[in-house]
Steps between C-alpha positions, in 0.01 A plus 500: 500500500538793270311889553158408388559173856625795698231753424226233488599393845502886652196549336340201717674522827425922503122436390634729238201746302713737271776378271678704275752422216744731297628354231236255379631421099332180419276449811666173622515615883210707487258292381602195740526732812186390744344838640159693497623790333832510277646801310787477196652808373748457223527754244471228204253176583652201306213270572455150337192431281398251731539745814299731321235271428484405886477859611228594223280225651561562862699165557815744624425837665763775554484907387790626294658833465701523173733772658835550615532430857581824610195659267291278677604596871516892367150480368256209617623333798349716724167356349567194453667375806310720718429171718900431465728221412537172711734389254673618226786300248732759362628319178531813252773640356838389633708790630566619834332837441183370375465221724555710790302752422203189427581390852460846657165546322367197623591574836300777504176312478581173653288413761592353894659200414536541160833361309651551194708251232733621299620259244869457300716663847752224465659474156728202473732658259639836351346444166187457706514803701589766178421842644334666217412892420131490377355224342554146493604512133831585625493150650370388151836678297745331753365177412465539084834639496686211701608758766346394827730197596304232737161579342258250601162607392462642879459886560473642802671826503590715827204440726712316762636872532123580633522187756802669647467830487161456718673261716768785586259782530138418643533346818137534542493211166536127568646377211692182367548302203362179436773284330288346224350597162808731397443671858167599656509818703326530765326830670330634807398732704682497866856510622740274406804306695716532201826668499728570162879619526415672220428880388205634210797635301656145500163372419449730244843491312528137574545287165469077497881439641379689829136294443615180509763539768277585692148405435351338775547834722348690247224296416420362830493200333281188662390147430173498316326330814554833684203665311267268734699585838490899391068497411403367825753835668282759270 
């Protein structure tokens, strides 16, 4: 199973009508994702020829917002998911500011029983999870220059921060981590019956050694089979 399995499966079992993606790139999710209505916002569509092709002829359906994420929350989500989300896959850029501020946004229009994916919360290695300042280019440097030791063509930045900072401060969230596809988070609405010994500030200034010491607490982490056990509970 990998996201597109996961979100596929929610989409089924929840009789899912609304799907929305941020971070699209190339359309591979997107365009495989089985829903009446789907929505990608990515501020820079790298779609294949033959993707194009299907989409020009109706074969694949799905609107796109070339935005930012946060442009498109500040200035047409309230049209455009005026009906809400269902589901959402949060899969844009990989640091724990923007990724929890693309969780929070979707969690203001996700509908009862909605849930929302966010992919790359479990990086495997340092190299992997490179905090960076602005842009992935920074990511880009490190590599050209032979200065990011452990670098296996795998990115996925700081968003495990987001997993656990919600974990420690919404109790009214239900999340967990799916421990498959470099980490599939997991969110919903409604209380949770996870506790973690640990403090936002040690969240927040938390760097890989304290990560992997201790990442199953902070990720909730669970056998990719839970995802079937958890949608029947929404």
């Amino acid at each position: 199973m990998n996201r597109l399995d996961v979100l596929n499966l929610i989409i089924k079992q929840r009789n899912a009508k609304t799907y929305l993606e941020i971070g699209v790139q190339t359309g591979t999710i997107i365009s495989k994702i089985q829903c009446p209505r789907k929505i990608g916002v990515d501020p820079e569509f790298l779609f294949s020829f033959p993707l194009k092709i299907k989409r020009l002829v109706g074969i694949t359906k799905f609107e796109t917002y070339e935005y930012t994420s946060d442009y498109f929350f500040e200035h047409h989500a309230k049209k455009v998911l005026k009906d809400g989300i269902d589901v959402a896959l949060v899969d844009g850029l990989h640091t724990y500011e923007q990724s929890k501020r693309d969780v929070e946004n979707c969690l203001n229009y996700l509908n009862e029983g909605g849930i929302i994916v966010m992919h790359d919360c479990n990086p495997l290695n340092e190299a992997a999870a490179y905090t960076i300042k602005d842009h992935f280019n920074e990511v880009r440097e490190k590599v050209r220059n032979w200065d990011l030791p452990g670098w296996q063509g795998q990115w996925n930045g700081d968003v495990w921060k987001t997993v656990a900072d919600l974990i420690v401060t919404r109790p009214d969230l239900t999340v967990f981590t799916l421990d498959m596809d470099y980490g599939l988070g997991v969110v919903a609405k409604g209380s949770r019956n996870t506790d973690v010994p640990f403090t936002i500030d040690e969240v927040k200034q938390g760097d890989y050694a304290f990560f992997e010491k201790n990442r199953k607490q902070l990720l909730n982490l669970k056998h990719p089979k839970f995802i079937r056990e958890f949608i029947k509970s929404v």
